[in-house]
Gaussian input, Z-matrix of N, CA and C with variables (Angstrom, degrees):
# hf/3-21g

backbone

0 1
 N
 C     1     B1
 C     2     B2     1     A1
 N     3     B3     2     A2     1     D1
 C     4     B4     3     A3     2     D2
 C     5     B5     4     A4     3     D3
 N     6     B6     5     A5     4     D4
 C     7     B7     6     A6     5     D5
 C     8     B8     7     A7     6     D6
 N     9     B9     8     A8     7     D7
 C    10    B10     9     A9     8     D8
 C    11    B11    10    A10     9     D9
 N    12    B12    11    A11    10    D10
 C    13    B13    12    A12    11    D11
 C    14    B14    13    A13    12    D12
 N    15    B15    14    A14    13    D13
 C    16    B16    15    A15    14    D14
 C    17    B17    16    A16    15    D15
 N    18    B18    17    A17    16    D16
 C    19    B19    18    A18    17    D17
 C    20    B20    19    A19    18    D18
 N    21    B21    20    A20    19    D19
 C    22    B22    21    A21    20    D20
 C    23    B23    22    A22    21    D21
 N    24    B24    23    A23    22    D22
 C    25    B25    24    A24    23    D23
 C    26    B26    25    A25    24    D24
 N    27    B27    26    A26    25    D25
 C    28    B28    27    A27    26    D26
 C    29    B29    28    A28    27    D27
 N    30    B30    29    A29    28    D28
 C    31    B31    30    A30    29    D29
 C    32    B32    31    A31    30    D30
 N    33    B33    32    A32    31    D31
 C    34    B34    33    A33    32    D32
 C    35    B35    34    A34    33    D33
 N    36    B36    35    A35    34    D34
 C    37    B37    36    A36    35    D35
 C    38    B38    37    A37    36    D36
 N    39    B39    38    A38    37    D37
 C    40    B40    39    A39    38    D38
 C    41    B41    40    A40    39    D39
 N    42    B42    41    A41    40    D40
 C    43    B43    42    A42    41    D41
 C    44    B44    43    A43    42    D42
 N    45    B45    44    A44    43    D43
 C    46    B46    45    A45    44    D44
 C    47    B47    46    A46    45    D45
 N    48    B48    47    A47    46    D46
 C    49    B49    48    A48    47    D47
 C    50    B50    49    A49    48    D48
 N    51    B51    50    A50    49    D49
 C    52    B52    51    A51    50    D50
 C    53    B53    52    A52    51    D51
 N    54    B54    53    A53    52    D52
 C    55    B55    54    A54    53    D53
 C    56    B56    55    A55    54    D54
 N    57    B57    56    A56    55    D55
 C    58    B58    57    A57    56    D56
 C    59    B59    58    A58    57    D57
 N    60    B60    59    A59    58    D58
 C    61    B61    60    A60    59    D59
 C    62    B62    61    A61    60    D60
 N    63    B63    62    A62    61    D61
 C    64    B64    63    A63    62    D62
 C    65    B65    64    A64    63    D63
 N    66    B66    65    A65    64    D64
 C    67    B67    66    A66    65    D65
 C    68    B68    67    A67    66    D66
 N    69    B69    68    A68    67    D67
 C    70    B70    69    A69    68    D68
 C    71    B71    70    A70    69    D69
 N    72    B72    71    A71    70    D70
 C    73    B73    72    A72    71    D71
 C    74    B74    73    A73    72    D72
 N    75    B75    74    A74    73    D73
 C    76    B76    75    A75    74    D74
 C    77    B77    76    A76    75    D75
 N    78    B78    77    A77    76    D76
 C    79    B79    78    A78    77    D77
 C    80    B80    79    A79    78    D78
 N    81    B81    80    A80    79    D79
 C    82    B82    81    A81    80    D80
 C    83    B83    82    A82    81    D81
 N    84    B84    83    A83    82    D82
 C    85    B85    84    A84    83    D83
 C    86    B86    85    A85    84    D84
 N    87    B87    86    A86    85    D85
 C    88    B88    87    A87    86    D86
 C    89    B89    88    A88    87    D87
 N    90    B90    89    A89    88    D88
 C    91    B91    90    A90    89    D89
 C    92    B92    91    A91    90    D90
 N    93    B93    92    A92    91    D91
 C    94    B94    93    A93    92    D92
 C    95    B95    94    A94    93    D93
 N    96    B96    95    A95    94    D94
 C    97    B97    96    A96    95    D95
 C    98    B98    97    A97    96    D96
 N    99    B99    98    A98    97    D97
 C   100   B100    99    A99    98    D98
 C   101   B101   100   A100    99    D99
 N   102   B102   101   A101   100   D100
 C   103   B103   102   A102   101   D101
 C   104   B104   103   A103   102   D102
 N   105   B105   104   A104   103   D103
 C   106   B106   105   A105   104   D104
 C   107   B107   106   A106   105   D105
 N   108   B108   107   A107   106   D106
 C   109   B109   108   A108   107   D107
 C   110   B110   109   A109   108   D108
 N   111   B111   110   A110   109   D109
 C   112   B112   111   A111   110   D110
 C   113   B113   112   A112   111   D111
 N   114   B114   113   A113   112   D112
 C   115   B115   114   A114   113   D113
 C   116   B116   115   A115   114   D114
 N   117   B117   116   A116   115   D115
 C   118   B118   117   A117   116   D116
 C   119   B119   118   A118   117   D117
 N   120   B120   119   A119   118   D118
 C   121   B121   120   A120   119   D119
 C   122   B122   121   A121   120   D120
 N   123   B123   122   A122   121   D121
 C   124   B124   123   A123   122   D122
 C   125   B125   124   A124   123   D123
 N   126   B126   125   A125   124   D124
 C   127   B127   126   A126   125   D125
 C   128   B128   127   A127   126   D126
 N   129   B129   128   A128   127   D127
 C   130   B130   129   A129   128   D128
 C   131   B131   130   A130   129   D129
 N   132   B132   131   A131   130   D130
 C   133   B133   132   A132   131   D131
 C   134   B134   133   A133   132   D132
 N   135   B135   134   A134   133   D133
 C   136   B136   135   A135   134   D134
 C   137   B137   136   A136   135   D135
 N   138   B138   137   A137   136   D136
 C   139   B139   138   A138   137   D137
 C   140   B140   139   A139   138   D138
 N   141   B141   140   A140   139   D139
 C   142   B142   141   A141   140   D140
 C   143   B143   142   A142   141   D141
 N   144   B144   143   A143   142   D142
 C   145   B145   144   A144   143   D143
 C   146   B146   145   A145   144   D144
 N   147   B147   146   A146   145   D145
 C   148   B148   147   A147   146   D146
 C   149   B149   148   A148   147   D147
 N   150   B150   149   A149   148   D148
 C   151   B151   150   A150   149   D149
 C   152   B152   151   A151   150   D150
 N   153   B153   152   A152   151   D151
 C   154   B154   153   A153   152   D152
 C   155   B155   154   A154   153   D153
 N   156   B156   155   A155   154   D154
 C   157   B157   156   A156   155   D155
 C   158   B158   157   A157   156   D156
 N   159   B159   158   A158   157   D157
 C   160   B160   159   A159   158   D158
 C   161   B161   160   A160   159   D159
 N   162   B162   161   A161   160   D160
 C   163   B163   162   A162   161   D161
 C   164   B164   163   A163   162   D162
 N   165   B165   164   A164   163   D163
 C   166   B166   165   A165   164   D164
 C   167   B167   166   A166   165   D165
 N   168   B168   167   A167   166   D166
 C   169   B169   168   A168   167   D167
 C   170   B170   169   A169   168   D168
 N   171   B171   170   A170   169   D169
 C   172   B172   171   A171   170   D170
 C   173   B173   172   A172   171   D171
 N   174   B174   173   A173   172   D172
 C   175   B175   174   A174   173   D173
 C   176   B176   175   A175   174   D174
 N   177   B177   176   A176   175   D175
 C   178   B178   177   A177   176   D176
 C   179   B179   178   A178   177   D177
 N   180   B180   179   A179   178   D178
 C   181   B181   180   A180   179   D179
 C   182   B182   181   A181   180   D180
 N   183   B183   182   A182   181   D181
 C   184   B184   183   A183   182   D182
 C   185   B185   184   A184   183   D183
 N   186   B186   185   A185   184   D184
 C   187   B187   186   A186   185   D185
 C   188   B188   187   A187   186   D186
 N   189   B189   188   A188   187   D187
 C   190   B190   189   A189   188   D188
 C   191   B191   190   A190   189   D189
 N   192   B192   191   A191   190   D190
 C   193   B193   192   A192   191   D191
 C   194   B194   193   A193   192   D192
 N   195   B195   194   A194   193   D193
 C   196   B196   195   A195   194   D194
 C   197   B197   196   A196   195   D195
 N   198   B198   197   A197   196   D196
 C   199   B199   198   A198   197   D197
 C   200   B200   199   A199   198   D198
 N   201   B201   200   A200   199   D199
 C   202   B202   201   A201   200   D200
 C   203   B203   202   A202   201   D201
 N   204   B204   203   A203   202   D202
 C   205   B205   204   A204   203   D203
 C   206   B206   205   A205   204   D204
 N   207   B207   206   A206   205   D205
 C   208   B208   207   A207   206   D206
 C   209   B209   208   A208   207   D207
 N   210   B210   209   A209   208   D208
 C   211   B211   210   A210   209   D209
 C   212   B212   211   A211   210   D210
 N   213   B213   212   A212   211   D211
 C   214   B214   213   A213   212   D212
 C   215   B215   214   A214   213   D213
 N   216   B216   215   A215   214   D214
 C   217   B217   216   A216   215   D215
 C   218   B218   217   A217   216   D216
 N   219   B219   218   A218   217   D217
 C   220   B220   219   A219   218   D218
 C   221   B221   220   A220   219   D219
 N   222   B222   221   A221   220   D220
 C   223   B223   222   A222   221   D221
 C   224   B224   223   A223   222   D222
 N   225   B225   224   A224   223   D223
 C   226   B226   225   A225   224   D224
 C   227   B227   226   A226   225   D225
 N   228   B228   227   A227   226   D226
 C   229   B229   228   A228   227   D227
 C   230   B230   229   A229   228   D228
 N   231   B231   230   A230   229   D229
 C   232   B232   231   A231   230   D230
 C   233   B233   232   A232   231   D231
 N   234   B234   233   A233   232   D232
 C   235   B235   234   A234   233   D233
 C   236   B236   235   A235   234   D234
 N   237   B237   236   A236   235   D235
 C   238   B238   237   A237   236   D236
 C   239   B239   238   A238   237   D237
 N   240   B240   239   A239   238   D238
 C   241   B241   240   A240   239   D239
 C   242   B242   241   A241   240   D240
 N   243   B243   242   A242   241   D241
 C   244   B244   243   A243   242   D242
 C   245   B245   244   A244   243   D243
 N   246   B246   245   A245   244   D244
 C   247   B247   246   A246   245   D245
 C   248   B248   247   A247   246   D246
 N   249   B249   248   A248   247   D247
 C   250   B250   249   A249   248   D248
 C   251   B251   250   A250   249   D249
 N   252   B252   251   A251   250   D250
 C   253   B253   252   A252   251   D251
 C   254   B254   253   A253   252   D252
 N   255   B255   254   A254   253   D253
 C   256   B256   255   A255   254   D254
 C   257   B257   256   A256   255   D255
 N   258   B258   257   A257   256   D256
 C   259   B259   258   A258   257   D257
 C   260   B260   259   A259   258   D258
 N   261   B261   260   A260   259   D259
 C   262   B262   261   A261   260   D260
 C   263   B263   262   A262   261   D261
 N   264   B264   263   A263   262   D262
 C   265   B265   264   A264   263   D263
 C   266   B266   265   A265   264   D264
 N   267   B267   266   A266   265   D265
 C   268   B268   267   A267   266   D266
 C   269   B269   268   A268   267   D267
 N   270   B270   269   A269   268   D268
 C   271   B271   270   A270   269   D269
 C   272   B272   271   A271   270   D270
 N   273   B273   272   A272   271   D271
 C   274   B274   273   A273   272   D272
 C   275   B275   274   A274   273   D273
 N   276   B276   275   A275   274   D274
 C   277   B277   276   A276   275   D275
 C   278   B278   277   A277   276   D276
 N   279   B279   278   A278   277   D277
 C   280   B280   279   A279   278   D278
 C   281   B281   280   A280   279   D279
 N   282   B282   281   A281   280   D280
 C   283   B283   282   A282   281   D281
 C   284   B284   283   A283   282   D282
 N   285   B285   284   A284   283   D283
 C   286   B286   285   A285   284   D284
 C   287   B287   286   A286   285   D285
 N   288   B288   287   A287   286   D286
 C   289   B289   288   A288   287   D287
 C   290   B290   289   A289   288   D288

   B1=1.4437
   B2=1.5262
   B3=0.9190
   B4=1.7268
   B5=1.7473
   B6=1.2415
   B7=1.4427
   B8=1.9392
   B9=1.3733
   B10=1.2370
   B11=2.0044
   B12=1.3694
   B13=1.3231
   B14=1.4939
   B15=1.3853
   B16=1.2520
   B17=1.1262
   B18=1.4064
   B19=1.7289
   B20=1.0840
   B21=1.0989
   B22=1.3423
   B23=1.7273
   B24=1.1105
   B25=1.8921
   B26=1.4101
   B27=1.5222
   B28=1.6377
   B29=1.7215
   B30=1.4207
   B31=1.4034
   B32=1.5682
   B33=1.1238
   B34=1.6358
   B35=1.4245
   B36=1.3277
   B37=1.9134
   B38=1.5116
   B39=1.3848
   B40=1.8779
   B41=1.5776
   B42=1.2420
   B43=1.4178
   B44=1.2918
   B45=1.3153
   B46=1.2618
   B47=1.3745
   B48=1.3440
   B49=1.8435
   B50=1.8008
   B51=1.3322
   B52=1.7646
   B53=1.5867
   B54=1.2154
   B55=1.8123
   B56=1.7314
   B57=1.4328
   B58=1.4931
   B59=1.9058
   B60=1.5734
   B61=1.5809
   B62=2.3361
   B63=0.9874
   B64=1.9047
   B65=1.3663
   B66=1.2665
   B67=1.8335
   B68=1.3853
   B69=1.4117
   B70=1.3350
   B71=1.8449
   B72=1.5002
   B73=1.6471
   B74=1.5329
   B75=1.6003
   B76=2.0388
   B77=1.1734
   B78=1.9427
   B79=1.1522
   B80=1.2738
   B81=1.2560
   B82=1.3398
   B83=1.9392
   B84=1.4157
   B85=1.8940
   B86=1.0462
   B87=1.3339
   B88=1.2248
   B89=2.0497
   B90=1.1430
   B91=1.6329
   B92=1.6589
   B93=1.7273
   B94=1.4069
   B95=1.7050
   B96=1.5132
   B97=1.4770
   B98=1.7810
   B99=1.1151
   B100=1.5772
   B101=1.6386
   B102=0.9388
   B103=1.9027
   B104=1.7672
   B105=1.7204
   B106=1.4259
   B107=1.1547
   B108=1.6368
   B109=1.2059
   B110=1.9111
   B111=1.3164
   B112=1.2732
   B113=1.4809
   B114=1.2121
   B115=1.8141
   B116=1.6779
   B117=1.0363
   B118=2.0234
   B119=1.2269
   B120=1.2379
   B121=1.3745
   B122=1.5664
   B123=1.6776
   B124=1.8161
   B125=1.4802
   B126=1.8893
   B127=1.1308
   B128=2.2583
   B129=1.8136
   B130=1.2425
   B131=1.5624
   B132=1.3411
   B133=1.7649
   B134=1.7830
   B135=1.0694
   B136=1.6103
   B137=1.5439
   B138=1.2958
   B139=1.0982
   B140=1.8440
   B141=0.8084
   B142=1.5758
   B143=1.9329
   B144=1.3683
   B145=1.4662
   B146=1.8232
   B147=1.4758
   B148=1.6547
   B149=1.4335
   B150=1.1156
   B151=2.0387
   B152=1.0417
   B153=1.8679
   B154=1.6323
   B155=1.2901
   B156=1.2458
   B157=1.3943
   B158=1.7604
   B159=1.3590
   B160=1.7023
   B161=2.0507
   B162=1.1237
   B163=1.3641
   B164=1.7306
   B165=1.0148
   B166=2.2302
   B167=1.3350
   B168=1.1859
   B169=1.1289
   B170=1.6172
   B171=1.5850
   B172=1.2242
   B173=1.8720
   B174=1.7016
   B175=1.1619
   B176=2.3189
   B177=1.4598
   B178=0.9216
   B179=1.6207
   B180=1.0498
   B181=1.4194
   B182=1.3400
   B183=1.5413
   B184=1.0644
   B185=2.0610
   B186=1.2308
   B187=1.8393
   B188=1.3928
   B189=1.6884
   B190=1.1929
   B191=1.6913
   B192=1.1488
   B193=1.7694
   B194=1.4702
   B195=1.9538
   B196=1.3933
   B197=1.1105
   B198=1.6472
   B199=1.1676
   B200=1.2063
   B201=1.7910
   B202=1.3482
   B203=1.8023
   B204=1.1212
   B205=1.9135
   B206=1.4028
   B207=1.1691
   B208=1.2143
   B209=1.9047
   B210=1.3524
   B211=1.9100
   B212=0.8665
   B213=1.9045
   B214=1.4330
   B215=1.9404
   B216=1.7662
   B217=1.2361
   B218=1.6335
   B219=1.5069
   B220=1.7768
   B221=1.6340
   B222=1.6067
   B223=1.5042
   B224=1.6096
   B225=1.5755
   B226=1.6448
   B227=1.8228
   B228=1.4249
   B229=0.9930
   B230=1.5595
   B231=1.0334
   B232=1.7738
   B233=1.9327
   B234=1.6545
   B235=1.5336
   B236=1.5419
   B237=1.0258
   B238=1.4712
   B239=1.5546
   B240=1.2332
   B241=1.5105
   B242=1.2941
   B243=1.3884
   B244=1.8871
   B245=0.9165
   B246=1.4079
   B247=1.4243
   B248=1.5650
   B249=1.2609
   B250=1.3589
   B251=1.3370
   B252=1.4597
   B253=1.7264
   B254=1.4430
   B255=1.5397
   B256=1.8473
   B257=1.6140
   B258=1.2925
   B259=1.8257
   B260=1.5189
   B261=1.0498
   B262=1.7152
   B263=1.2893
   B264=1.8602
   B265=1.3143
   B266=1.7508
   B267=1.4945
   B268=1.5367
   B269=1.6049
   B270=1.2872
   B271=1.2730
   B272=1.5525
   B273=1.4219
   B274=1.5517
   B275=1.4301
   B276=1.7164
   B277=1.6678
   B278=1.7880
   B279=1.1900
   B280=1.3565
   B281=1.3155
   B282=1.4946
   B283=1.3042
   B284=1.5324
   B285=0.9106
   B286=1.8674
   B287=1.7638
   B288=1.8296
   B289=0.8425
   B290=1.7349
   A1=108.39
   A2=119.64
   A3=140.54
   A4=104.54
   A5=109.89
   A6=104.51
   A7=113.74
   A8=147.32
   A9=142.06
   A10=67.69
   A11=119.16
   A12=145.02
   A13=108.99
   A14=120.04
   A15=112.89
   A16=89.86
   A17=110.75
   A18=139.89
   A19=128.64
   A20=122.46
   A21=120.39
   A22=120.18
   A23=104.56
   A24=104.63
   A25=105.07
   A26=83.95
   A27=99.57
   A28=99.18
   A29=124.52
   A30=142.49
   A31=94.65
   A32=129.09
   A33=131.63
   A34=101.18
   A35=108.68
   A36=101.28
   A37=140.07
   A38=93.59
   A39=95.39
   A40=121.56
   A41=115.77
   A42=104.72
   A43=129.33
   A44=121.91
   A45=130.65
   A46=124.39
   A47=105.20
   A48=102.91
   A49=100.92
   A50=99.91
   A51=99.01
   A52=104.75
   A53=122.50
   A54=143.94
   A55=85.05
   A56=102.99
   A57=117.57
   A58=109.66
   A59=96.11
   A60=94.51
   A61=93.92
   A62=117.86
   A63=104.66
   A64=112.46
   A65=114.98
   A66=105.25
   A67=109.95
   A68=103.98
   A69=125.46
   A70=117.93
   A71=87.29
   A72=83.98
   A73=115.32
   A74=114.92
   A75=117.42
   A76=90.84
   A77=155.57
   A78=106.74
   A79=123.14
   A80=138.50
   A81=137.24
   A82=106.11
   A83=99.13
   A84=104.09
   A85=100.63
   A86=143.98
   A87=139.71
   A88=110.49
   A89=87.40
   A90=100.35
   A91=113.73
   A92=90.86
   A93=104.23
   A94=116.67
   A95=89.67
   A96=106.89
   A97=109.81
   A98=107.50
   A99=131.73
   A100=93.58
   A101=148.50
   A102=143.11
   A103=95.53
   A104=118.44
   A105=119.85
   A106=120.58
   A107=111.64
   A108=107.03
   A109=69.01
   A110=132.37
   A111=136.29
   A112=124.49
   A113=118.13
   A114=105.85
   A115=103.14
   A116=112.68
   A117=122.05
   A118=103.70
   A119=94.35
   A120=109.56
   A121=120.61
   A122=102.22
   A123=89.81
   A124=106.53
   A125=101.88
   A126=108.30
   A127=109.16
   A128=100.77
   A129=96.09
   A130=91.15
   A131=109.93
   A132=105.06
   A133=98.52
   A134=115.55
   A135=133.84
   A136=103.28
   A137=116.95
   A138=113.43
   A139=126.45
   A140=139.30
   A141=118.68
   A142=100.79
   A143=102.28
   A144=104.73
   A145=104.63
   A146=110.48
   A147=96.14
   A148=104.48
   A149=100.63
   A150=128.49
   A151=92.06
   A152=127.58
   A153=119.93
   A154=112.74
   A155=108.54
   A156=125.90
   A157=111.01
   A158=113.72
   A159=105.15
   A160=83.80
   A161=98.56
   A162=123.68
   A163=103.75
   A164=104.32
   A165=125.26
   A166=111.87
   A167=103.26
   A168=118.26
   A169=135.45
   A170=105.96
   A171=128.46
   A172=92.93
   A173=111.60
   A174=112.63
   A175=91.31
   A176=114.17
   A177=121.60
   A178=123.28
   A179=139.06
   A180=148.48
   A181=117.45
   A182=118.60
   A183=129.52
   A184=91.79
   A185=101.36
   A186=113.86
   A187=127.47
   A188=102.06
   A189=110.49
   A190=115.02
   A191=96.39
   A192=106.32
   A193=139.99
   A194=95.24
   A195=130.42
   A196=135.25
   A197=114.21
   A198=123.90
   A199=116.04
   A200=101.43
   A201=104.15
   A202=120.44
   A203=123.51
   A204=107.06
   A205=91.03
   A206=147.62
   A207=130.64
   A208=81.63
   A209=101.62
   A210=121.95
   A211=106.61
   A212=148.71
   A213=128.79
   A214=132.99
   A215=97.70
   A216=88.29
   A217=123.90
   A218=96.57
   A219=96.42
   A220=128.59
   A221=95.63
   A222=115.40
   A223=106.54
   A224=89.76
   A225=94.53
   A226=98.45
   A227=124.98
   A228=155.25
   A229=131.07
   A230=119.03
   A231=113.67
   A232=83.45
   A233=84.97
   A234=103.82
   A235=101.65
   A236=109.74
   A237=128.91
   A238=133.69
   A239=144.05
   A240=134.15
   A241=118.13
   A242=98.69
   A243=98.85
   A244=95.91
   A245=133.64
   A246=160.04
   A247=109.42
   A248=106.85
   A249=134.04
   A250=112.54
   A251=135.40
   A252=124.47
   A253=83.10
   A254=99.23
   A255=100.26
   A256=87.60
   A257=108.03
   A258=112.73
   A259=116.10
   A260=115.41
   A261=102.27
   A262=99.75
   A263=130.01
   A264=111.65
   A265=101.23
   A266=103.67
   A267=100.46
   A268=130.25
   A269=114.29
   A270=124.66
   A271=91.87
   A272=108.99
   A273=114.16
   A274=113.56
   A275=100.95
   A276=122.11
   A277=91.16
   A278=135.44
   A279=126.00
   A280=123.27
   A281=130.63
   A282=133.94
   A283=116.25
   A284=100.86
   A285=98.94
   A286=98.25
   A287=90.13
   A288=116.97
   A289=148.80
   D1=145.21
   D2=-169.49
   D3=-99.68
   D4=130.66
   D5=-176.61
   D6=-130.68
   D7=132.31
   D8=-121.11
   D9=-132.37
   D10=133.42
   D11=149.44
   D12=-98.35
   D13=120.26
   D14=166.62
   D15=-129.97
   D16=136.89
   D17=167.09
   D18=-94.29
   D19=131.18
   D20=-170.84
   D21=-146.14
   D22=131.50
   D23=-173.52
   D24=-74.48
   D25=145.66
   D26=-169.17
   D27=-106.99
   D28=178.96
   D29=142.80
   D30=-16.69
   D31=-67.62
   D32=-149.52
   D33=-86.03
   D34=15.20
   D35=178.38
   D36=-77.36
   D37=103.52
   D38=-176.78
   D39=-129.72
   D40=140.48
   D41=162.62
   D42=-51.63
   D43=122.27
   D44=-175.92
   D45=-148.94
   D46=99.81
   D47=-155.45
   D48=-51.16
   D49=-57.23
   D50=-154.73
   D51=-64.21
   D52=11.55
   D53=-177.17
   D54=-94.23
   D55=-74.65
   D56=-161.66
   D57=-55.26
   D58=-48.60
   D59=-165.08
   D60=-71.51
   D61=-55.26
   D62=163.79
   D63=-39.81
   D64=-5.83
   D65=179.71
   D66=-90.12
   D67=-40.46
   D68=174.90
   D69=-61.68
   D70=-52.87
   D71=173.86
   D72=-58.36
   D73=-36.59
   D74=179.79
   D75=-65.07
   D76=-32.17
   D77=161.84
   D78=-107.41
   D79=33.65
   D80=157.32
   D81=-75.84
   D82=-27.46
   D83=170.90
   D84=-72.73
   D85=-42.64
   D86=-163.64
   D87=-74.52
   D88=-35.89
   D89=-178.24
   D90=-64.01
   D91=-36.61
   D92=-171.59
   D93=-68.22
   D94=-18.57
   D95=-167.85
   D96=-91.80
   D97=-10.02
   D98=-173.61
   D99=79.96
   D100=18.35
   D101=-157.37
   D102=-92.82
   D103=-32.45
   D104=-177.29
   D105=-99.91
   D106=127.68
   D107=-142.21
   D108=-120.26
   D109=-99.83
   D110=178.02
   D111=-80.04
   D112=129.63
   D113=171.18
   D114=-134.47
   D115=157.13
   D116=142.23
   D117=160.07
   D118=-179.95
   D119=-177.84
   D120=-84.39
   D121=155.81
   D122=179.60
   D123=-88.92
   D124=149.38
   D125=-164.79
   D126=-98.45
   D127=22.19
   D128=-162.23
   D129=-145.88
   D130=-4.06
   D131=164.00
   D132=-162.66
   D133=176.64
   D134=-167.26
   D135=-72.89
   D136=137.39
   D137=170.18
   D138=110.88
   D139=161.63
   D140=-157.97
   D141=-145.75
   D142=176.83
   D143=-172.08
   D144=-130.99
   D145=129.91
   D146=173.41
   D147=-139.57
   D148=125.24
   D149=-178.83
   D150=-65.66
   D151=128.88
   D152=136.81
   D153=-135.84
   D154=165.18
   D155=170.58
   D156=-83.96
   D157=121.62
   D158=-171.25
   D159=-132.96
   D160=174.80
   D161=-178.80
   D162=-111.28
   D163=-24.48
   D164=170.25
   D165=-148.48
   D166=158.43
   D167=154.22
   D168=-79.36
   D169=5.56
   D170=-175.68
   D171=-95.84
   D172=-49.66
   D173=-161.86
   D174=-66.95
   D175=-54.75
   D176=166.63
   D177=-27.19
   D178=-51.86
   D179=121.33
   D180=0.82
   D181=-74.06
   D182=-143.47
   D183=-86.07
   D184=-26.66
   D185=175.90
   D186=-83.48
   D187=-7.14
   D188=165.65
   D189=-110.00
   D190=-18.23
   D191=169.17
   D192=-71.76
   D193=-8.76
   D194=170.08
   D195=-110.53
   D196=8.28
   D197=158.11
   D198=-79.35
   D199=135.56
   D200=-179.95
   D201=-53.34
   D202=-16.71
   D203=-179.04
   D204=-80.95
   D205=-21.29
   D206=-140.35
   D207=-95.01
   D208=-80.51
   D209=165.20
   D210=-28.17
   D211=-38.77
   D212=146.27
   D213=-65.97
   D214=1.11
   D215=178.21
   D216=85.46
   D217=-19.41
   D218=174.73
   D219=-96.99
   D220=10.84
   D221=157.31
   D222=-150.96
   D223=143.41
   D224=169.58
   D225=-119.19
   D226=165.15
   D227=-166.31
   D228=-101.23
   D229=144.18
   D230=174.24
   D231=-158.35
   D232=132.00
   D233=-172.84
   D234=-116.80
   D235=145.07
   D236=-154.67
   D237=-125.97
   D238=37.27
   D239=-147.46
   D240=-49.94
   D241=142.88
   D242=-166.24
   D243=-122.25
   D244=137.18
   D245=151.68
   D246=-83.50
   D247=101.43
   D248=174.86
   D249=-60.16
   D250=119.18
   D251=-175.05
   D252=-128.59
   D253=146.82
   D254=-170.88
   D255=-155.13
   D256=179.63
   D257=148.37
   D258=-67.56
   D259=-13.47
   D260=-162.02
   D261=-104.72
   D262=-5.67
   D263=158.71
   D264=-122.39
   D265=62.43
   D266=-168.35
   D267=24.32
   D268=37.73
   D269=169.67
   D270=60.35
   D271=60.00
   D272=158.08
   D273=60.81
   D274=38.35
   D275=169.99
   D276=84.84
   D277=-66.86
   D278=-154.40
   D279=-44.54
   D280=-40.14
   D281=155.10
   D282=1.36
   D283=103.33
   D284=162.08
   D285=-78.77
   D286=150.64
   D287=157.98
   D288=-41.60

């Protein structure tokens, strides 16, 4: 299952490399782990988006609750389940034939 991180700056929001570059490393672990599927930031309002692969939404939770912006407080979160529509599950059966 695919899970939608949206980030979002809080009151406590600042640039802070050694904040930013540990943010980077939680998803280079995540990548390493195959769990990151899409991430970045939006390029038309504040705040950024990160794709994972979770086994729950509890484990999903618990991977967005350990990123460093979140654990420094200079982003908070809203987690999201995504339903993937593709060709290979006929766009979630509806696909005509």
């Amino acid at each position: 299952m695919c899970y939608v991180i949206l980030l979002s700056p809080t009151a406590q929001d600042r640039r802070d490399m050694d904040i930013i570059r540990a943010h980077v490393r939680h998803l280079q672990e995540l990548e390493r782990s195959g769990q990151l599927v899409l991430c970045g930031p939006f390029s038309d309002s504040p705040g950024g988006m990160v794709i994972i692969r979770a086994a729950s939404r509890e484990e999903a939770a618990e991977i967005a609750g350990r990123d460093p912006y979140v654990v420094s407080g200079i982003r908070s979160y809203e987690l999201r389940t995504w339903g993937l529509s593709h060709e290979g599950n006929r766009h979630m059966g509806i696909a005509a034939d």
